[in-house]
LUMGULUM-178325 format. One line per 3 residues: number of its first residue (from 1); for each residue x, y, z of C-alpha. Coordinates in steps of 0.05 Angstrom, whole numbers, always signed. Each point is the difference from the previous one (the first is absolute). Example, Ala and Ser with C-alpha at 12.3 -4.5 7.8 and 13.67 -1.06 7.14 Angstrom:
1) +246,-90,+156  +27,+69,-13
// end
This chain:
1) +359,-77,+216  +6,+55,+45  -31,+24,+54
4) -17,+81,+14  -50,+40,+43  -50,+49,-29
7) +48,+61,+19  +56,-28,-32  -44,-18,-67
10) -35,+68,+0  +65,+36,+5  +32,-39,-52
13) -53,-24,-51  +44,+13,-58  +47,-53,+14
16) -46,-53,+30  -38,+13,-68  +56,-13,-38
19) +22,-62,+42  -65,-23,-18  +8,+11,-76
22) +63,-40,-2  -39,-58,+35  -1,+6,+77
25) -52,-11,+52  -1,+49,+55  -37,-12,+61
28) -35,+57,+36  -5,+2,+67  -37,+41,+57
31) +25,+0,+71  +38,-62,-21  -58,-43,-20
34) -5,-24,-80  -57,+37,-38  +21,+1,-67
37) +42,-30,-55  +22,+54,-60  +12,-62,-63
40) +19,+21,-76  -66,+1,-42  +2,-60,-45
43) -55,+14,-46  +34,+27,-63  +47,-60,+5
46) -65,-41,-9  -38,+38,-56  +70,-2,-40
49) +4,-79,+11  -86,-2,-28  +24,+50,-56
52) +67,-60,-18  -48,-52,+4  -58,+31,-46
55) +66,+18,-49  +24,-71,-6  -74,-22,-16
58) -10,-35,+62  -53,+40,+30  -54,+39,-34
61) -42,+59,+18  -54,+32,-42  -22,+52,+56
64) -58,+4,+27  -29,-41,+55  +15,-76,+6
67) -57,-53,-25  -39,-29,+51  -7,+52,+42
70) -66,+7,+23  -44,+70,-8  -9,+50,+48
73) -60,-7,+45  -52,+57,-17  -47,+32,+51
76) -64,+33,-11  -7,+70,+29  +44,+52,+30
79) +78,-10,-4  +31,-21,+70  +34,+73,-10
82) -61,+40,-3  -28,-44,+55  +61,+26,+48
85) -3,+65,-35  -78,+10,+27  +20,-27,+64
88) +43,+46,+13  -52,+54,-4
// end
């Protein structure tokens, strides 16, 4: 893991990107203190390990919501965006 300073990252954002891709953390810093961590994005790995599973018929998915999820709540009325909208007036 390595450690740079927003200067440093800004100036060479290109690399750090690519350090990234090939699977490093970077740690940003500010006047020396920690305020972020740059990590790989993982989600395709996962969708690709769903899309194996539903393929060797141990998942299934017919789209659509899942059952047992329970219906919206509806409210009488004005929607809460033309409330704010007319608020705003």
């Amino acid at each position: 893991m390595e450690t740079i300073g927003i200067r440093k990252l800004k100036e060479n954002l290109s690399r750090y990107m690519n350090m990234v891709k090939s699977g490093e953390k970077i740690v940003v810093t500010d006047r020396k203190k920690e305020i972020a961590v740059i990590i790989p994005f993982e989600k395709a790995d996962k969708e690709e390990e769903i899309v194996r599973l539903i393929q060797r018929g141990m998942a299934n998915w017919s789209g659509g919501k899942p059952l047992g999820i329970k219906p919206r709540i509806t409210s009488r009325g004005k929607s809460v965006s033309s409330a704010v909208v007319e608020d705003r007036r």
